[in-house]
C-alpha positions in Angstrom: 215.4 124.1 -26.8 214.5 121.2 -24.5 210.7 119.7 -24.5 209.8 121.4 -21.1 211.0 125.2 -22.7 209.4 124.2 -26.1 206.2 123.1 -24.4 205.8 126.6 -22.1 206.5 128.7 -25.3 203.7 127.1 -27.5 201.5 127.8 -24.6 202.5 131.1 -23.9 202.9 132.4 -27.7 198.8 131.4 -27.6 197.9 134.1 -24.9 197.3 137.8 -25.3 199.4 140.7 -24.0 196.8 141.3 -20.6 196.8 137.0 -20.3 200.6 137.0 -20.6 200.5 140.1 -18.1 198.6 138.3 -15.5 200.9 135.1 -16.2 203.9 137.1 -15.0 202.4 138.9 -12.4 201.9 135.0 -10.6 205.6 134.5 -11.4 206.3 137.2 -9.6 203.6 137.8 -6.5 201.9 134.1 -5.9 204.6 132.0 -5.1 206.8 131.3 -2.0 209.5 133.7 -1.2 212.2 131.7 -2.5 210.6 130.8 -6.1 209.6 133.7 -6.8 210.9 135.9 -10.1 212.1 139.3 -9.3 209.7 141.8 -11.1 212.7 143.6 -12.6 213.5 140.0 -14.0 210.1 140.2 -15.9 210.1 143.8 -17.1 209.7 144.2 -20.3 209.9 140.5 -21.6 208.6 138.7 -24.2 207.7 135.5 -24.0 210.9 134.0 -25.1 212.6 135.7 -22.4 209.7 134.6 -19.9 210.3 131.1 -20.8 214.0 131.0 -20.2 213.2 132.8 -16.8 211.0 130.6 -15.6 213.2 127.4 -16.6 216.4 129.1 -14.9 214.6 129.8 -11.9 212.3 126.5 -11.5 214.6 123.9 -12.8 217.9 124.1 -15.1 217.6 121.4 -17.1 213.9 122.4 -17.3 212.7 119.1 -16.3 209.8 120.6 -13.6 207.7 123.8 -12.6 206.5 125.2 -9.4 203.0 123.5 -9.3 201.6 127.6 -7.4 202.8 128.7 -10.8 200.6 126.2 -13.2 197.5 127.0 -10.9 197.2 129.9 -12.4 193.8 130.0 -14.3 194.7 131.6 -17.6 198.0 127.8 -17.8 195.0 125.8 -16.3 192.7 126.7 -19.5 195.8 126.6 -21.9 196.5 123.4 -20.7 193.2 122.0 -21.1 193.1 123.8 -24.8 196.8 122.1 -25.9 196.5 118.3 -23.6 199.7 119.4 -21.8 201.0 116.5 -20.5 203.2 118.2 -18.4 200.9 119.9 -16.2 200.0 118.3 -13.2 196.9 120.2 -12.7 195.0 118.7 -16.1 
């Protein structure tokens, strides 16, 4: 598991069910067209399988994320809580 798809599980293994919910729900609705993840994709995933979505989608060797995505509020205050030094929005 690379840095990037370590990094995204730690932060997404700290949110509840509805905050992982609403996570998805911008992978899927507030992005451009072209990044976004089908919903069927993210139908009944974990977080494991969130993770590997998002890094096959975004980048395959994981290296960046769609900055619409990390906007979200509930990765903005997970990235605050954890000093993500990833996220260009902290």
């Amino acid at each position: 598991m690379d840095s990037i798809s370590k990094l995204l599980l730690d932060i997404l293994e700290e949110l509840k069910i509805e905050d992982l919910k609403k996570f998805q729900w911008h992978l899927t609705n507030s992005v451009e067209d072209d990044k976004r993840i089908p919903k069927s994709h993210l139908e009944n995933t974990d977080r494991l399988d969130t993770v590997d979505k998002m890094v096959q989608k975004y980048d395959p060797d994981g290296a960046s994320l769609l900055p619409c995505v990390l906007r979200s509020s509930v990765f903005i205050a997970l990235c605050a809580e954890v000093r993500c030094l990833y996220c260009p929005v902290c």
